[in-house]
C-alpha angles and dihedrals in degrees: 000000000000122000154188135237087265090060091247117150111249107169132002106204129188127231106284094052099261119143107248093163142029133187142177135179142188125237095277102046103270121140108246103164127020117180117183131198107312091332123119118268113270114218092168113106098220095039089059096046091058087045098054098063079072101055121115099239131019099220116095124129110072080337092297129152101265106209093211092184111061092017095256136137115206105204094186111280088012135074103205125190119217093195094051092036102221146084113284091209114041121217129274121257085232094064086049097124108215122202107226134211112279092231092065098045136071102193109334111074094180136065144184117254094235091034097232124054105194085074092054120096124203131248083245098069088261110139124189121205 
């Protein structure tokens, strides 16, 4: 598996280093290019839609979880929509990192609002205990 600096799979080669697999996305996530095996590159959105229920593997955008078939990424806690571009669940008030007041801190100079995190629950349902 060969990536980016995002971390976003590009190619997926065999053994033996040829190319099985090619991907290329826009800023946002999208698909914009998928090449498989020795067939010609697809640009088309719904071609490659079709075409992504066969990948190898279904991570792909900074190494995410891609959703094919309803467009989505799921970057773990978050679904998030290329075509829209943004986030589907906002964050929780209670992940809103605060800068504090220098006086009051040693090396932190931020906080969480509820001051532990691990007792804070999501918008999304997600609770963590």
């Amino acid at each position: 598996m060969h990536k980016d600096y995002l971390g976003s799979v590009l190619a997926i080669t065999d053994e033996s280093g040829n190319i099985v697999e090619q991907r290329h996305y826009d800023a946002w996530g999208q698909f914009t290019h998928l090449k498989v095996g020795n067939g010609a590159i697809i640009t088309d959105k719904d071609a490659i839609l079709n075409l992504s229920k066969d990948l190898i593997i279904d991570r792909g955008y900074t190494s995410h979880e891609h959703l094919n078939e309803v467009g989505l990424i799921h970057m773990n806690g978050r679904l998030y929509d290329p075509a829209l571009r943004r986030f589907l669940i906002y964050s929780c008030s209670n992940f809103v990192v605060k800068k504090v007041h220098t006086k009051f801190s040693n090396t932190n100079s931020y906080y969480f609002r509820t001051s532990s995190i691990i007792l804070s629950s999501l918008l999304s349902g997600s609770v963590f205990r």
